[in-house]
C-alpha positions in Angstrom: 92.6 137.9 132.4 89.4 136.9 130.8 88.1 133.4 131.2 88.1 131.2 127.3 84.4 130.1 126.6 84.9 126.3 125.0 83.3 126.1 122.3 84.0 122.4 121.3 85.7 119.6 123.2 85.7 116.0 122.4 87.6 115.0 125.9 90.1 113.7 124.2 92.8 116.0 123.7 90.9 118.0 121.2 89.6 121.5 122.7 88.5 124.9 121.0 87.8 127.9 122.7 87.0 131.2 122.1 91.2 132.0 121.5 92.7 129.0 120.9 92.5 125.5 119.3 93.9 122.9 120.7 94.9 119.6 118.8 96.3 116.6 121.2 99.6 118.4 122.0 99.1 121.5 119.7 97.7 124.8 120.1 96.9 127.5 117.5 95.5 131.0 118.3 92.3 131.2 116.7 93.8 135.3 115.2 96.8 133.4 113.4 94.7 130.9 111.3 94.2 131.9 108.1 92.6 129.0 106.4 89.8 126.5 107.8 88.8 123.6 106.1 88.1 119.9 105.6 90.3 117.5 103.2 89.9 113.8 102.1 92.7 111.7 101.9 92.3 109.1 100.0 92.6 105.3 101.0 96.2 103.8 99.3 94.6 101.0 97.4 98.7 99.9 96.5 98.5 97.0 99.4 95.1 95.8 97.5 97.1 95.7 94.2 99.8 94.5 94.8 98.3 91.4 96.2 95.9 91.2 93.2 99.3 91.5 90.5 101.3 88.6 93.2 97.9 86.5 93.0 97.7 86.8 89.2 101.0 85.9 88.6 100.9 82.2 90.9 97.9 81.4 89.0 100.1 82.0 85.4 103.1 80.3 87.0 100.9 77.2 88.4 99.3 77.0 85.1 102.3 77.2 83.3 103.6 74.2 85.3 106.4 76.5 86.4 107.4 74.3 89.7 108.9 70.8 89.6 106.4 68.2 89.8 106.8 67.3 93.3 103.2 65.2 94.1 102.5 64.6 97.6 99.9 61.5 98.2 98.7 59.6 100.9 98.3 55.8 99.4 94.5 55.8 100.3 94.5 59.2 99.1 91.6 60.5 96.6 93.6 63.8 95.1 96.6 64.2 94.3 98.3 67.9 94.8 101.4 68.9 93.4 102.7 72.5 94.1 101.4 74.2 90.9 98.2 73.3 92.1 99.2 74.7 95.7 100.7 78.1 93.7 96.9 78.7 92.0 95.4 78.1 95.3 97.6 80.3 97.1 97.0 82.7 94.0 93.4 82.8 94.2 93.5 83.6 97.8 95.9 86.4 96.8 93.1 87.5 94.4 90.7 87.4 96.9 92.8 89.3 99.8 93.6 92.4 97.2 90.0 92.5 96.4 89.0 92.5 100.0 91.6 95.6 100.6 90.4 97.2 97.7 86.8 97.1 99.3 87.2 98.0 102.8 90.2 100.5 102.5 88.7 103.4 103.6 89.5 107.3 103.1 90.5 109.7 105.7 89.6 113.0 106.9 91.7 115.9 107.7 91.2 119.3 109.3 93.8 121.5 107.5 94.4 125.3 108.7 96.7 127.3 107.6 98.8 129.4 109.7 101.9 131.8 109.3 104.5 128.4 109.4 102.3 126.9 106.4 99.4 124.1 106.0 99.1 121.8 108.8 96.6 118.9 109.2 96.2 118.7 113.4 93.3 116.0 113.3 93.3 113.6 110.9 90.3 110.4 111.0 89.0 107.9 109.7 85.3 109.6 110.4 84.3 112.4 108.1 81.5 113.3 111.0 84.3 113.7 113.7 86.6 115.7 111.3 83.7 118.0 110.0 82.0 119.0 113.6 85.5 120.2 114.5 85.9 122.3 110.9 82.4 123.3 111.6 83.3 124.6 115.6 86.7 126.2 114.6 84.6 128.3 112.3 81.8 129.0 114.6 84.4 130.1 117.0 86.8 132.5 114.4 83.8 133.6 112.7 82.2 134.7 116.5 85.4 136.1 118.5 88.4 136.7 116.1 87.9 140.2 115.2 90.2 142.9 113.3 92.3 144.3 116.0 92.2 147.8 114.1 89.1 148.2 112.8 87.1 146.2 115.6 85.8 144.2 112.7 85.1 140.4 112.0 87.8 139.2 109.1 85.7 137.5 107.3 88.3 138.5 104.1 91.3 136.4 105.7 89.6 132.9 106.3 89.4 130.9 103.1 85.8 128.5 104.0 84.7 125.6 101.8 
């Protein structure tokens, strides 16, 4: 049996050799993928909306005067708040915390091969560096040992690359 070269390993689960790719507990033979490539998915920016919406709507119903006028004051006191004034405050910090989500929500990067039981996405991260060296290796390393079993032959034809 011939030793596998390793092409790529991160030491973390994530291996490809000159045969096989493995991905944390999965392995694919390097002959039955079909399809090699790198996918964004985009960041949900729902959370970051949602807060923005629930933030907009206290500052309506605290200007509205929505809420019973329940004042708390201190006698030597210098404001007075009364819960519509708490419901805008807590709205503009809704505001504020959507717009923060909005701004730091960040995509994700997949490695998606396709194989004879469909599309499969074994690594997916948060860095598009990561994701892309290991698209980049599993090429390098089905491009440079999977070869046509009949005609001795790279199959370049098969392997959809982007």
């Amino acid at each position: 049996m011939k030793e596998e070269e390793i092409i790529y390993t991160d030491g973390h689960g994530v291996k490809i050799t000159s045969d096989k790719f493995y991905a944390e507990k999965d392995e694919y033979n390097l002959d039955g993928i079909t399809k090699i490539d790198l996918q964004r998915i985009p960041a949900s920016n729902a959370p970051g909306i949602t807060l923005f919406i629930l933030g907009f709507l206290a500052i309506v119903a605290g200007s509205l005067d929505v809420f019973a006028n329940i004042r708390y004051s201190a006698e030597e006191a210098i404001y007075v708040i009364d819960t519509n004034m708490v419901s805008i405050g807590i709205g503009v910090a809704l505001i504020i915390g959507g717009i923060i989500w909005m701004i730091v929500a960040k995509d994700k990067y997949a490695v998606e091969i396709r194989t004879a039981e469909g599309e499969k996405q074994p690594i997916v991260s948060r860095s598009r560096e990561y994701a892309a060296l290991i698209v980049t290796s599993l090429k390098k390393a089905y491009f440079r040992y999977v070869k046509d079993y009949d005609y001795n032959r790279r199959r370049r034809d098969r392997v959809v690359v982007s």
